[in-house]
Each structure stands twice: as structure tokens, then as C-alpha cells.
N, C-alpha and C positions, 0 to 999 in steps of 0.2 A: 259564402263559407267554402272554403278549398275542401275537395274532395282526398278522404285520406288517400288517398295512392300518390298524391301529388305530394303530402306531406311527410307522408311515410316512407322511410330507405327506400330504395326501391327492391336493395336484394331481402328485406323481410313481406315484400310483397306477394299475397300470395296468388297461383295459377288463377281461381275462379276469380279475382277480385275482377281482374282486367278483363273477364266480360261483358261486364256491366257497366264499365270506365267508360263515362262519355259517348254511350251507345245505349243506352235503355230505349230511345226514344227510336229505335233503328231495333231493336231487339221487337219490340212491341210490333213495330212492321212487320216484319218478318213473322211474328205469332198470326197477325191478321190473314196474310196471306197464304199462310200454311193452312187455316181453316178453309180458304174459301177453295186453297187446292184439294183437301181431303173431302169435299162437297162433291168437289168437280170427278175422281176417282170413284166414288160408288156409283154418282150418276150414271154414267156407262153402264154400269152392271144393272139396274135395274132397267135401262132400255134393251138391253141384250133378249129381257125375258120378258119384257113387249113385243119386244120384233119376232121372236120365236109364237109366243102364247096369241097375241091378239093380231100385229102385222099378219104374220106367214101362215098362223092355224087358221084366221077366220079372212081368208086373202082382202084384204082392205090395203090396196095400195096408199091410200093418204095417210092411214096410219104409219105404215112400213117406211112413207117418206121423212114424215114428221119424227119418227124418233132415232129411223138412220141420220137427219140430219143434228137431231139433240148429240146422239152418242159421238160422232164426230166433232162436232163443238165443241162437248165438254172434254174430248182427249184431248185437244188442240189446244184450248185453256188451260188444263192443267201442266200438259208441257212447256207452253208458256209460263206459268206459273212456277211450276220448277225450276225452267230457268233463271226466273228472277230471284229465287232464293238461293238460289246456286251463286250468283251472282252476287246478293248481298251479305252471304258464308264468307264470299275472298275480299268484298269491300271490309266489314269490318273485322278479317282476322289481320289481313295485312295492314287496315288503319290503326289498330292497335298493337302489333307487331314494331310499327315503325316510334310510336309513342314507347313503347315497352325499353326500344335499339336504342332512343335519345337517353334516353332517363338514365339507363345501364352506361351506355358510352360516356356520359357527361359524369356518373359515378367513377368510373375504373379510373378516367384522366385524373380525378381528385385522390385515387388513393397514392399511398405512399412509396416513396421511390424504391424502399427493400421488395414491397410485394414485387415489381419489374424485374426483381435479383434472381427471382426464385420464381418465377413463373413464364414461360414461353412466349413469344408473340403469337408462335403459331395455334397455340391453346386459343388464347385471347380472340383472335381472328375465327379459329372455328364454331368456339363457344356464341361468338356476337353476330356470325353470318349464316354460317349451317346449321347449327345444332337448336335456334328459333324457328328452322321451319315448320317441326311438327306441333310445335306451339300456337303459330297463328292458324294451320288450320285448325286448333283443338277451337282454337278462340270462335272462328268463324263458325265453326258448328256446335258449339255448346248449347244453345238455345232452339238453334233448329232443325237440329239431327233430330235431337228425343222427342221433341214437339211436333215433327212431323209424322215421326215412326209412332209414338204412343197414339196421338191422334187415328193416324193409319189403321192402326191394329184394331181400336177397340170401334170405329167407324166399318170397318171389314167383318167384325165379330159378330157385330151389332146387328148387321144384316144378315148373316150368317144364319144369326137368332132367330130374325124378323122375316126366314123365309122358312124354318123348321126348327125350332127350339129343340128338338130332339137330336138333331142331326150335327146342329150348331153348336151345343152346350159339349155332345161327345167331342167333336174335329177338335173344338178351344181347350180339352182339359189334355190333350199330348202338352202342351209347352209347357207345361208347370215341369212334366218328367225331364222334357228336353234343356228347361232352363238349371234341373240340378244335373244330368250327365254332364252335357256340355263344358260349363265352366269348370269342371273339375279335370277333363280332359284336356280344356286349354291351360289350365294351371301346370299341369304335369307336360306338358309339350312347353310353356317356355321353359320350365326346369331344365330342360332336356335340351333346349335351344342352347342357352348358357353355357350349360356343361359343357356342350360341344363347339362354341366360339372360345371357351378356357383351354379346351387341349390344343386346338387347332391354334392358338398365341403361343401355346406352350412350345407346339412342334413350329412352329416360326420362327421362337427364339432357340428352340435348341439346332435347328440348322443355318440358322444365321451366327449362331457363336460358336458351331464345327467350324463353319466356312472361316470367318474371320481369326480363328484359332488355329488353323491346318498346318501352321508350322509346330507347336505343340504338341498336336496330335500324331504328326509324324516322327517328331522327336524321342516321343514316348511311345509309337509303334501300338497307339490306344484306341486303332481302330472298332478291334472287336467290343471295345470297353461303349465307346460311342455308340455303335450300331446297336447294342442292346438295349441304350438309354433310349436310342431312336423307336426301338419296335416296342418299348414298354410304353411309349405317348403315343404310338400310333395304334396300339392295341385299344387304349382308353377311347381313340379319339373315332375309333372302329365301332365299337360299341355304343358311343354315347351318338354317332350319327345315326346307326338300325333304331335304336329307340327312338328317337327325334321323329324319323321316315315313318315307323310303325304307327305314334301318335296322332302324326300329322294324317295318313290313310284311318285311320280310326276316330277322327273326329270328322273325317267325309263320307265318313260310311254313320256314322250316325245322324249325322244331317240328313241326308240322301234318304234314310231308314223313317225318320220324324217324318221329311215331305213327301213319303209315299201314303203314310198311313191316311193321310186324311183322304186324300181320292179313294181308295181302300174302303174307309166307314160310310165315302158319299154313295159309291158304288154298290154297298151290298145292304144299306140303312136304306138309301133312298131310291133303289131299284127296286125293292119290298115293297116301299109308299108308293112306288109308281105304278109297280102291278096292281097296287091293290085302287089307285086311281086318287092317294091322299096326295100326290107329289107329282107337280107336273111337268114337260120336260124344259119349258122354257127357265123355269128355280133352278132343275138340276144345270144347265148348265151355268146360269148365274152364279151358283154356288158355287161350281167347280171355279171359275174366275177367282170369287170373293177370295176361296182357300188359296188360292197360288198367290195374290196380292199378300195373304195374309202372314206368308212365311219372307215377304222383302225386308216385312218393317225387322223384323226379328233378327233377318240378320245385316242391316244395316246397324239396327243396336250393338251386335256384338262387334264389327270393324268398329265403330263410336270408342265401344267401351278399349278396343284396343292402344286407338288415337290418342284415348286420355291417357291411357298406362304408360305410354311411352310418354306423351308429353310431359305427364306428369314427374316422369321419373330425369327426362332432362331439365326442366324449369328448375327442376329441388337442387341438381350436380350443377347448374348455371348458378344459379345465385348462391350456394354454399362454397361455390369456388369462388365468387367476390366478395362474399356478405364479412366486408372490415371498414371499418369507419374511418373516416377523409383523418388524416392530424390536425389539420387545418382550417378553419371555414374558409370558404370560395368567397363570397361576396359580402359586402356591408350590409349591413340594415339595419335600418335607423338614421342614417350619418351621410357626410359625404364621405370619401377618401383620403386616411389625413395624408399632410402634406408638411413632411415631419425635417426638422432641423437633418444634416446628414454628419451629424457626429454620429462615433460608432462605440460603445464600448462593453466588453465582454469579460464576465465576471465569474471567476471559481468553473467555467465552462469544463463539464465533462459529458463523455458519448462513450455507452457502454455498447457492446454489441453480443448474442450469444455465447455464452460461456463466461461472463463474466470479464470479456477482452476490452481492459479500456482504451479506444483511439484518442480521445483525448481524456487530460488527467489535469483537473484546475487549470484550466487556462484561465488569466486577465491580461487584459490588453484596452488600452486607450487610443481611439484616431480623433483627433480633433476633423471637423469639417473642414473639406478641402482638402488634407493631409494624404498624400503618399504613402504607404503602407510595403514593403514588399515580404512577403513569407517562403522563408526559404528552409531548406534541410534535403538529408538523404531522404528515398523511397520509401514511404513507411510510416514519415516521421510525426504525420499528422496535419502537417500544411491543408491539403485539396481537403480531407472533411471538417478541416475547421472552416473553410471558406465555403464550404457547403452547406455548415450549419450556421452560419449568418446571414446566407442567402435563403434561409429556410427549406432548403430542399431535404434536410436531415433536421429529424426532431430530436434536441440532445435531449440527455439522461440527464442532467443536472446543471447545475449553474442558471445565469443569465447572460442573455445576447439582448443588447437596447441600443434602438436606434431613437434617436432625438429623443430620448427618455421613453420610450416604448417598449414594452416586454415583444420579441421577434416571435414568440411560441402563441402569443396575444392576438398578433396580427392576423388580419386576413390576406388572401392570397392577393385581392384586388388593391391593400395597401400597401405590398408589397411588389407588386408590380409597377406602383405608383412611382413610387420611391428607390426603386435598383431595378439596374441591369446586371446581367450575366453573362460569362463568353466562357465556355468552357473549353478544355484540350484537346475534344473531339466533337464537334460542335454538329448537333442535327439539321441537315438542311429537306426541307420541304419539296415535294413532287411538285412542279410549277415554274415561271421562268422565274431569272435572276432578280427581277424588278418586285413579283412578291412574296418574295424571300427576301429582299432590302425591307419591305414594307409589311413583315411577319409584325414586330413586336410594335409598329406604332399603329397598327389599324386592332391588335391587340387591345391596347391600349384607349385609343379611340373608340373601340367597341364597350369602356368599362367606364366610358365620360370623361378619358382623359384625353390629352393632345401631346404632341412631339413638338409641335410650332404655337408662335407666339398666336398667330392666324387662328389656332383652331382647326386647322384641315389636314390632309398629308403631306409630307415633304413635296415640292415641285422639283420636275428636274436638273433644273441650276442645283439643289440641295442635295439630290444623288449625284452629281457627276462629281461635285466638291468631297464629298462623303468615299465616292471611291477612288476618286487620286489619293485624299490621304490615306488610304489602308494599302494601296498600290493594285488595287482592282479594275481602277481605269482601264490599264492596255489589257484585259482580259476580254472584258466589255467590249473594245474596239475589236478585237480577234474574233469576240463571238458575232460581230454583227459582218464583220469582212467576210467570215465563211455562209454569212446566209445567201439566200436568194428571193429578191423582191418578187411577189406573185403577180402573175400579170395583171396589166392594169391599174396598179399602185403604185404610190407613189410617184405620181406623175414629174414632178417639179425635183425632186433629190436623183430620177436616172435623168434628167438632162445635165445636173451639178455634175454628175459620174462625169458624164460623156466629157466635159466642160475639162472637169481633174485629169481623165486620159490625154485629150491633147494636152497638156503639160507633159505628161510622162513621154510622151510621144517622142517629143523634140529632142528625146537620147542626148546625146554630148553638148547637144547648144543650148539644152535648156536648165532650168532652175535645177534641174531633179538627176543632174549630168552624174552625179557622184553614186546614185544606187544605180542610174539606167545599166551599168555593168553586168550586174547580180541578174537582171532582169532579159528572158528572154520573149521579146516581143513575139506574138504572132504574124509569120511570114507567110504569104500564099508560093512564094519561090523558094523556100527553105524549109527540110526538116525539121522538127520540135525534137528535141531532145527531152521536152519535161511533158513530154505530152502523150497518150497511149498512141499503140500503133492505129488503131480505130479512130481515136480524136485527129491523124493526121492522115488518114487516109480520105477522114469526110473535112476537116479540116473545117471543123464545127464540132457543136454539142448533139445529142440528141431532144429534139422535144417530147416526140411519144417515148412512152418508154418500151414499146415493139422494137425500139431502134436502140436501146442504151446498152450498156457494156456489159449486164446481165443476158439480153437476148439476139444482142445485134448477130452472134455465130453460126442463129439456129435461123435467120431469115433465108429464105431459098434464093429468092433475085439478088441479096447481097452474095450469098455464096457465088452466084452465077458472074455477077460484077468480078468478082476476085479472082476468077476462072479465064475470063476474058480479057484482061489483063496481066497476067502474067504473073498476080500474088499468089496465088492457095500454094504452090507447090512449096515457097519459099515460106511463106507463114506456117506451113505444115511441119516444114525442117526447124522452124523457128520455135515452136510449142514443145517438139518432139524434145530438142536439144535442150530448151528450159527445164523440163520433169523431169526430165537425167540428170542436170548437173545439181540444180538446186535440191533434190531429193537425196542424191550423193553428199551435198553438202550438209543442207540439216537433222540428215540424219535417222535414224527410224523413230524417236523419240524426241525431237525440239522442243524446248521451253519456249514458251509463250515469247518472250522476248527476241527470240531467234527471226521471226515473220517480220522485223518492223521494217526490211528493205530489201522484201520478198515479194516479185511475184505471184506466189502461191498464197494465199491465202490460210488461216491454220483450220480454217474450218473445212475445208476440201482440198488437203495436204495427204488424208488419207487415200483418199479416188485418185490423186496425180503420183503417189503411191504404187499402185497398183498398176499404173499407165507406162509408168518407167518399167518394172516389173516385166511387166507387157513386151516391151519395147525391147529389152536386156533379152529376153528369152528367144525373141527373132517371129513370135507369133501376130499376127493381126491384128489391129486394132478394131475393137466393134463400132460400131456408129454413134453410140452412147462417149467411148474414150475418144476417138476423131474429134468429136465436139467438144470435146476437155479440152483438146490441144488447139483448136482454132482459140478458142476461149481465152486459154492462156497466153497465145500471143497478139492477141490483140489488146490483152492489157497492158502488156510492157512496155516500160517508161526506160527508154537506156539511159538519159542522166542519174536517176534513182536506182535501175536493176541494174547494180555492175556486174552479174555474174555471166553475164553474154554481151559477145559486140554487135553491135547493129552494122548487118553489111551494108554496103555503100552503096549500091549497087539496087538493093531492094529500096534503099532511101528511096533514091532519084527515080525511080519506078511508081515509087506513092505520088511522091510530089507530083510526077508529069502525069496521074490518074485523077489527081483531085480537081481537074474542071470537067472531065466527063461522070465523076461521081453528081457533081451538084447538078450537071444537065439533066442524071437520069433520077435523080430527089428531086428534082423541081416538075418533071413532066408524071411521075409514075404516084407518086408520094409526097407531094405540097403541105411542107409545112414541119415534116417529120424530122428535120434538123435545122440548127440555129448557125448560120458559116457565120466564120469568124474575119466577115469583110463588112464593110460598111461604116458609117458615123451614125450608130443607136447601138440604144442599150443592149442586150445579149440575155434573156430572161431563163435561158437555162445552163449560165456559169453564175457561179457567187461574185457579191460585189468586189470583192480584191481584182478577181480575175478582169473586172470589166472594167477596173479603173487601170489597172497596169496591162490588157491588153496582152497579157500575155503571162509567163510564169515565171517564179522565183528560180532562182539555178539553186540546187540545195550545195553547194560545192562548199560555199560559203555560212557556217555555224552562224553568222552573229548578223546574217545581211537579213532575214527576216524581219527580225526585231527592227534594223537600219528601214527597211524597208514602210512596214508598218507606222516608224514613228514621220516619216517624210509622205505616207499618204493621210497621217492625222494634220499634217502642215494645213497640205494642200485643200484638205477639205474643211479645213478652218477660215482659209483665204475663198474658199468659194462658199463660205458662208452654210456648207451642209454637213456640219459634226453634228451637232444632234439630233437631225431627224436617223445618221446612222448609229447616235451612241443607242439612241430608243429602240432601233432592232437589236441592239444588243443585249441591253438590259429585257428585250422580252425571249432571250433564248431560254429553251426550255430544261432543267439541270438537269432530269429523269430523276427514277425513285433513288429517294434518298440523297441525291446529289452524285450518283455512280457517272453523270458526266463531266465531273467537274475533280479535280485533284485536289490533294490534300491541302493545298497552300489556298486553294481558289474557295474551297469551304470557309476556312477557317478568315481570308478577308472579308465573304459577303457573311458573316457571325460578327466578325467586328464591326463590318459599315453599319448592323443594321442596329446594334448594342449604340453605335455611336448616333446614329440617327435618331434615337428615342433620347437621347443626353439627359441619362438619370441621375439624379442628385448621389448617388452612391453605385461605383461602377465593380464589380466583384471580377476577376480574370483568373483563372482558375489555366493556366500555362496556353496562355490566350492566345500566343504565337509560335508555340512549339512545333507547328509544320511550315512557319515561313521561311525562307531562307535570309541569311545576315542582313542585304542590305531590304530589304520589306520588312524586317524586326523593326529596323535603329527607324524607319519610316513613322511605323508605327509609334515606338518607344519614344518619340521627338512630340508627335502629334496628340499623345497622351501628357505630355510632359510641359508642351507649351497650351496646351488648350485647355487643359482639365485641371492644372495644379492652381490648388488657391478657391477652386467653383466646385468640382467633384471629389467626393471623399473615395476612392482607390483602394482596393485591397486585393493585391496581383502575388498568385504562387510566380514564382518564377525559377524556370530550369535554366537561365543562361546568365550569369554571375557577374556578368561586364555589365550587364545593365542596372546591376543597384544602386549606385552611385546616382542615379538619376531620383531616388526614391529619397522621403523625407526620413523616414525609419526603416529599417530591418530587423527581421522579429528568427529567430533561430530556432526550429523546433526538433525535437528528437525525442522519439518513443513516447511520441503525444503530449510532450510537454513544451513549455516555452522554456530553453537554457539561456538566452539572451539577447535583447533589443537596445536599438540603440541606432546612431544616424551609420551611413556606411565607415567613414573613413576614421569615428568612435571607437567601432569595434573591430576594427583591424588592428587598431592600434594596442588595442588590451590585446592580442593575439592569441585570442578562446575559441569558438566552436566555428564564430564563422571563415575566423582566417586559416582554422585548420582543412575547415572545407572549401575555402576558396583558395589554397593552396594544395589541397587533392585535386582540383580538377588542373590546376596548371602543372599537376605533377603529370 
């Protein structure tokens, strides 16, 4: 029988349930051992007033051994002890903490897409990551906080008793006093806490909205009006901290006041029984022990009791901030998956939204299976949520949407996943590389007992490479694995194909590859590099350590020294100086992001070369910190790329005739710390482009990359190693969100991967609205020849040349349908769609 928490919401689940969730039998441990620790705590104290009474009064060394060595035992067991329970507090707050994260996260993913609209990610993130932490420890300690401390206390008392009931019953009846000041004290100090995290938000937002306001304020000369708003919060916020402080010293002076008293009573009750010879001194000090233990448990209770207030009070603001129910069920049960006809049709469809606003208003509409579909109209018109409420991502207000005779509000999510795909306008891509992100929605899929292949398995890569030619992903793929770099030691057998591909490119005008060797400038050991930094051709190599790479190479001493002794630093000095002049003269005190892209300077340390120029302008010195700017600087300049300075000729032919006593003095001093660009092997610290062309692109020419690119995809076809480079490609990593990858490159690996699941009903939602013309008509062909007649198709679409290709067009406006019909139908009538495919040719 399932345990309710499993069956129950999880945001109606309450705080205490999940103590007991799948941990009783771990709860119970933990009780056991808390006994035999609170055994092991008094033990000590009764040997104390052995070793005093019998050991030391009646000197019997055997005794005084025997229970120095008990009382040391039993400390050393019980801190062992404690630590185990210490230890099984964080196993099961966090074991259940992460049960708690699963149950909540697999909830939120299920709710519905408005909650998204109106609620933050960054809520969401804080609520699911930080604001559980006071939770799991309430969790960990709920069983063996109080069961240790109450155990504690009345185990401490007990002996108390058991060595003067007179002395014992006084010391124990202060807490009853201290348990009513106390908490009335801490009641009124969080009051007071509150109050003063309210003004202090208060006086946050009222100077964050002077600040952001100060053109207003100055407008209206409303200084004095502000400053008063300002001393009336900060008056409050004056007051409500002295209360807070006062509290906070007033509930430590009663603490303080409580643990004094009982030494106090032992002092002047049982110095009375000692003179008189009823109390002897070995109990008084026992006793004094028992009392000091006796005020721990007490106030570990009350940090307990705080633990849970807080928890308590975030658990309730966690779950009342999710607690709304899925629209949809998630999974089958009962059944398999149906596996439904892919006719479509949508009946009296209406979607109301707040306020009574209808986006859609009776829509019907019929797609036969297989049928072509395209939805079109102005912004507004209702197209994207009708396509959104067929895909069930919006649950309408009324009507019917049936697929192969199925109510769509019916279905579950996993039948629907079965049965469509989706490609939206802005399409999400996943932290991970390229390959799974192709391989999202079929291992998806696969995970719910379905398949993308007839096999049963995932696509192989003959399936993705086919998949991303036709979306035009292909040469992205090939670009992303041309900029990587093989790790050492890998791939053994594709850097000899490299090496194999270079000599081809090699043989320049006589060989196959005559017509790009132009674009391409070889690596020379007798010739300046023009595409190369002054650093890459000064060592005339890469570096391997990165002690040596173009971030620290300025700051090495013996490189400085090399530079010295040949005749560079003065000239490379002139060479930085004159760059942070011109180029800072150039872009200005303020550049747009786009200004850097064939810039030296870098924009994130544009301001320091800022200040250098500055420097330099005013006739003052450079400090040792801006020197090393300017080496820096010019060691990274590329003059094919930085046109904004000439490379003198002069300092050329100076590098070039330095770079065989550089490698002499990296070979003798430093083995290994660059990679020279001489020899027939691979090159492990440039990217594969560079190692197969041996040299670099001239960027002179816009269109020779692409030329470039598609002649090293020839060649590595004819030597037989495309794909172990397409496979570095596809495992380039996109970063969060896909921030490495462009608008276009999103939106084809959305479509490869929509295409690679090839769902009987494909929903496009303006599915190529960031490709450019000819990667549209790519796609719109591939859609068109592959899908029509097999896939039922219902595509918004923004670009009006391509309806013709569609079996019907359906025209909507202000949420309704004004007219459907094939394309060249309803041009002909000359109604809503030829007026608006005649506003865009206007």
C-alpha cells in the first residue's frame, strides 16, 4: 500500500509528515542511540563523585584508576555517539529534502503554462534550492533534537534528585518560571525583528526609487519633500532596531540570570548540608555538573523550537506558492499510449483569458491526416494560441479540439507526446552539447516506452547528419568541430586523416585545393603571419602550458628578457602605446558592444587601456601594472585583422630572424611549453581547421571561409574522416540556454530534433522565423516533400511566399477564423488574405 505522501499532492503535504516518510526505521535508530548516549552523560557524573568521595578521600589508587578510566570511556562514547546522531540528523534531513526537490520539481514542470507568465524563475529557483534548506535540517532533527534534550534533561534531574531531593526539586522548579518569561520575550523580539526588516525594505525602496527617479526630483526641486519622506523611515527604522537590540540583551540577561540561580541554591542549600555533614563534597560537585548539563538541553530546545518556526513558516509560503493543480494528467494508467489516427479537428473552440478577453471566439476547423494546414493573420489575431491550444499547452475555455476522435483536454501528456511534435518561434534549447539537444524529445520519448525508429533505439549518426543537412545545420556542426581541439592522446587514427588532408592543402596552386590555397595563409618559418598574433609569430607556435599563452605570456621574466635581447621590447612597447591611443581615440569613451568585433582591445578591459592612453596623453609614467597592459596589447595584434596600425617592416623581419633562437632557448630552458608550427604531426594546441589548413584564413575575403570550410568538408570525405569530425561537432557544448549558439542555429537544432521524433502530427508555431531565405525554402521543401500526405501540419506562419506550398489556409482576425481555403482559392475571392498578402507587398 503506497504511503500517502507518495499519493498525496505534494504541495498539500504537510512539514511533519516527511519525517516519518520512509525513515521510521532510521528514526527508531536514532531513538536507540540517544538512550544509550544519555546513559553515557550522567555516567561521568557519578564517577566524578567516586573519584572525589572514595578514589581521592579514602586514597585507593585502584579505585581512582578504575573510574578515571570509566569516566573517560563513557565521555569518549558519548561524543562518539553524538556524533553518529549528528550524522544521521544530515542523512535523513537531506535524504528526505531530496525526495521532498523530486516530488515539488516533477509538480511545477506539470503545472500550467499561465502559472510561468506570472511567476519568476528566479522565485522558482530560490524557493526549490535555498529556501528547503531550513527544512531539511527541521527534518533531520525533528526526532532527535527533543529526544535527546528531553531524555537529557529529565536523566540530569533525575540525579539531581537522586543526590538531594531537596536541593534537586528547588534547582528544577526555576524552568517552569524561565519557560513562561522566555518565550514571551522571544515572541516580542521577532515582532520587533519584522518590524525592523519592514522599514529597512521600506528605506531600500524609497532610495532606490529617489535614485532612479532624480530626474524628477530635480525637476520639481522636491528635494526637501524626499529628505523628509527619508527621515520619517529612518526615524521608524531607529526605533524599531533600539527595541529589537534591547530585546535581544534582555532575553541574555535572563538566560544568564536563570543559569546563575541554580549554582546559587547548590551554594547556599548544600553548603548548609555540608557543614552540617548531610552533603558531601564529592555530590556537591557532581551536582554542580548535572545543573550546567542541565540548562544545554533547555536551550537547545529553544534553537529546535526556532528551527521549526522558521521551517515551518517557509514550507507553508513553498507550497502555497505552488499548491495548483497539473490541467493535465502526466502519464497513462491503465493502458498503453494511444496511437491515434492524425486527423485534426477543432470544434466551436474558445480561450478566455482574465477579464472576460476572448483570444479565440468559436473556431472550427477540419485537417484531414496528412493535410498541410497554414494559419495566418495580423499580430494578435489568434493563430499562435490556437496552435497552442491543440498542442495542449493551453487549456481552452470552451469548444473541442480531437485528435483521431479524441477529446485533446482528455488526453494525457504522455499521449500527447506520443502523437505531436512542436517547434515554437523561440524555441528552448538545453545546457548540454548539440547531439543532446538533437536527442531531447526522442530519448524523451523513449523514456515513456516510445521510439523515434523503427529499431526501437536512438537515431544513429547517419540519422543526425541526414536530419541536419536538411534543416541546414550541417555546416554549423562542421564549424563547431573545426574550432575544437582534439585532447591529447585521442583520437589517434582522424589526427593522422588531418595530417593526410594538410598535405593536400599543402600543394597550394598544383594541387586539388588550388582555387581556396589563395584565401589561405600558410604557416611560414621565413615569413611574417599576418593572421597570426605578434606572440604566435614571434614563438612561431602555440603555446602548450598556459604559463606561456597569450593571457600570461607578457608577465614571464626570461620571455621579457628574450625580447630585451633582441631588439623587440622597445618596439613592441611603441607598438601597445600607439594601439590604446588610436583605438581608444577611435571607439570612443562609450562603444557599443559591436564596436570590439575587429578590435585589439578587448571590451572587457577597454576601460584599464582607457586610462593607459590617458596616462600616455598627459606625458606621465606608466606604472608596472599599465607597462604590462601595453606589452599585452601588442602581442596580441593580428595586422590582417587590426587595420587600425601598420606593422613596421622592419620589426617583421626582426621576429622572423628571432624565431630560431626563441625555439633553441624553449627547448633547452622550458621542454614542451609550445607547440612550433614545423613538422608532419598533428599540432594539439591549435583547433582542427588550423591543422588541416596549416595555416590561416585571410579574412580579406567575406565568402572564402564558407569556400574554405565547404573544400575541407571534400577533403575529409575523400579521406574517409567526416564523421568521427562531424561527432566532435555535434558534442560541442551550447551553454545555458543555448547563449552559444544564434538565433538561426537554435531554431534548426528545434527543428532537427521535432524532425527526428517524426510525429504523426507536427504543430510550427513560426518555426523558422529566425532563419534566413534560403534555410526557410530548405526547410519549407523538406516539410513539403517529406511530410505531406504522412504528417498532419499546422504551421503559423510570418512569411506569405511560402503558402502556396500548404494544402489550406485558414485566415484569422480578432480570434476568429474570416476565411479558409487552398492558397490560390482565396486570392482569388480577393478577401482578407489577399488584402493582407497584398499589405505586405505594399
Amino acid at each position: 500500500m503506497p504511503h500517502p505522501n507518495e499519493t498525496k499532492r505534494v504541495t498539500k503535504t504537510s512539514l511533519y509528515s516527511w519525517v516519518l516518510f520512509r525513515n521510521l526505521h532510521l528514526q527508531l535508530l536514532v531513538v536507540g542511540v540517544i538512550v544509550i548516549t544519555v546513559v553515557m552523560r550522567v555516567l561521568p557524573l557519578e564517577m566524578q563523585k567516586r573519584i572525589i568521595n572514595e578514589a581521592i578521600g579514602l586514597r585507593d589508587l585502584n579505585a581512582l584508576y578504575l573510574y578515571c578510566g570509566l569516566y573517560i570511556g563513557a565521555v569518549t562514547l558519548a561524543g562518539i555517539l553524538k556524533f553518529i546522531i549528528n550524522l544521521l540528523q544530515v542523512y535523513i534531513g537531506e535524504r528526505t529534502l531530496r525526495t521532498v526537490r523530486e516530488r515539488l520539481y516533477e509538480h511545477l514542470l506539470s503545472l500550467p503554462i499561465q502559472f510561468y507568465r506570472r511567476t519568476s524563475p528566479g522565485n522558482v529557483i530560490s524557493y526549490i534550492i535555498t529556501e528547503f534548506i531550513p527544512v531539511a535540517t527541521f527534518i533531520g532533527q525533528a526526532v532527535a533534537v527533543p529526544a535527546v534534550n528531553i531524555l537529557t534533561f529529565f536523566a540530569m534531574a533525575g540525579y539531581m534528585i537522586y543526590l538531594n531531593p531537596t536541593i534537586g526539586l528547588i534547582s528544577i522548579s526555576i524552568y517552569p518560571i524561565e519557560l513562561f518569561v522566555l518565550p514571551r520575550l522571544q515572541k516580542r523580539f521577532r515582532r520587533a525583528n519584522r518590524r525592523r526588516m519592514k522599514h529597512t525594505q521600506k528605506l531600500s525602496g524609497l532610495v532606490g526609487e529617489a535614485v532612479s527617479g532624480v530626474h524628477e526630483v530635480h525637476s520639481n526641486a522636491s528635494i526637501p519633500l524626499e529628505s523628509r519622506r527619508f527621515k520619517s523611515v529612518l526615524d521608524e527604522l531607529y526605533k524599531a532596531t533600539v527595541l529589537q537590540n534591547g530585546l535581544k540583551f534582555a532575553i541574555k540577561f535572563v538566560n544568564n540570570f536563570f543559569m546563575s540561580l541554580g549554582p546559587f541554591i547548590l551554594f547556599l542549600i548544600g553548603g548548609y548540608y555540608a557543614i552540617q555533614g548531610r552533603f558531601d563534597v564529592g555530590a556537591i560537585v557532581a551536582f554542580l555538573s548535572a545543573y550546567e548539563k542541565l540548562y544545554d538541553p533547555w536551550k537547545e530546545l529553544m534553537e529546535f523550537w526556532q528551527v521549526y518556526q522558521d521551517s515551518s513558516v517557509r514550507y507553508k509560503q513553498i507550497m502555497r506558492a505552488f499548491d495548483q493543480s497539473p490541467e493535465f494528467l502526466q502519464a497513462v494508467e491503465g493502458r498503453s499510449p494511444y496511437a491515434l489516427d492524425n486527423d485534426l479537428e477543432v470544434k466551436d473552440l474558445t480561450f478566455v483569458v482574465g477579464g472576460n478577453i476572448k483570444l479565440l471566439d468559436r473556431i472550427s476547423l477540419k485537417v484531414k491526416g496528412g493535410e498541410h494546414v497554414a494559419l495566418v493573420g495580423f499580430s494578435g489575431s489568434g493563430k499562435s494560441t490556437l496552435a497552442l491550444c491543440v498542442a495542449q499547452l493551453y487549456k481552452y475555455t470552451g469548444g473541442s479540439v480531437l485528435i483521431g476522435g479524441r477529446e485533446v483536454s482528455e488526453l494525457t501528456k504522455q499521449d500527447m507526446s506520443y502523437n505531436l511534435g512542436m517547434v515554437a518561434q523561440h524555441p528552448f534549447i538545453f545546457d548540454g552539447t548539440v547531439k543532446e539537444n538533437l536527442l531531447y524529445s526522442c530519448k524523451s520519448l523513449t523514456m515513456q516506452g516510445g521510439s523515434c525508429t523503427s529499431r526501437g533505439d536512438e537515431p544513429d549518426l547517419d540519422t543526425l547528419i541526414k536530419v541536419t543537412q536538411q534543416v541546414g545545420l550541417y555546416t554549423d556542426v562542421l564549424a563547431f568541430a573545426l574550432r575544437a581541439r582534439l585532447e591529447p592522446g585521442a583520437h589517434i587514427q582522424l589526427r593522422d586523416d588531418i595530417v593526410e588532408v594538410r598535405r593536400d592543402f599543402q600543394e597550394g596552386e598544383e594541387g586539388m585545393y588550388a582555387d581556396v590555397a589563395e584565401s589561405i595563409e600558410f604557416f611560414d618559418m621565413e615569413h611574417y603571419s599576418r593572421y597570426m598574433t605578434v606572440a604566435e609569430n614571434i614563438a612561431f607556435g602555440s603555446a602548450v602550458d598556459e604559463k606561456y599563452d597569450q593571457e600570461h605570456l607578457h608577465l614571464h621574466p626570461r620571455f621579457l628578457e628574450f625580447l630585451e635581447s633582441h631588439g623587440l621590447m622597445a618596439h613592441l612597447t611603441v607598438l601597445g602605446e600607439t594601439l590604446a591611443r588610436v583605438v581608444t581615440d577611435e571607439l570612443g569613451p562609450e562603444p557599443e558592444p559591436q564596436m570590439f568585433e575587429n578590435s585589439p582591445i578587448p571590451e572587457e578591459l577597454y576601460g584599464e587601456y582607457q586610462k593607459v592612453a590617458n596616462r600616455l596623453d598627459s606625458g606621465n609614467p606608466l606604472s608596472e601594472e599599465e607597462t604590462a597592459l601595453v606589452h599585452k596589447l601588442a602581442l596580441a595584434f593580428i595586422p590582417g585583422i587590426h587595420r587600425q596600425v601598420d606593422l613596421d617592416r622592419g620589426f617583421a623581419n626582426r621576429v622572423v630572424n628571432s624565431r630560431q633562437d626563441f625555439m633553441k632557448m624553449v627547448e633547452e630552458e622550458f621542454p614542451g611549453a609550445f607547440a612550433f608550427f614545423i613538422g608532419d604531426h598533428y599540432i594539439d594546441s591549435i583547433n582542427i581547421k588550423d591543422n588541416i589548413l596549416f595555416g590561416r584564413v585571410r579574412s580579406d575575403d567575406p565568402d572564402a571561409e564558407d569556400e574554405i570550410n565547404h573544400r575541407i568538408m571534400q577533403a575529409l570525405i575523400m579521406q574517409g574522416a567526416l564523421e568521427p569530425v562531424i561527432e566532435i561537432g555535434l558534442e560541442f557544448e551550447v551553454g545555458s540556454m543555448g547563449d552559444r549558439l544564434s538565433g538561426g542555429q537554435r531554431q534548426k537544432i528545434a527543428l532537427a530534433r521535432t524532425f527526428l521524433k517524426n510525429p504523426p502530427i507536427l504543430i510550427l508555431d513560426e518555426a523558422t522565423a529566425a532563419l534566413d531565405n534560403k534555410s526557410q525554402a530548405r526547410v519549407q521543401n523538406i516539410i513539403t516533400s517529406n511530410l505531406k500526405g504522412r504528417s498532419t501540419v499546422l504551421a503559423v506562419i510570418h512569411r506569405l511566399d511560402m503558402l502556396p506550398h500548404y494544402d489550406k489556409v485558414v485566415v484569422l482576425k480578432a480570434g476568429k477564423i474570416v476565411e479558409q481555403g487552398g492558397y490560390e482559392e482565396l486570392i482569388e475571392r480577393k478577401g482578407a488574405l489577399y488584402t493582407l498578402v497584398r499589405g505586405t507587398q505594399d
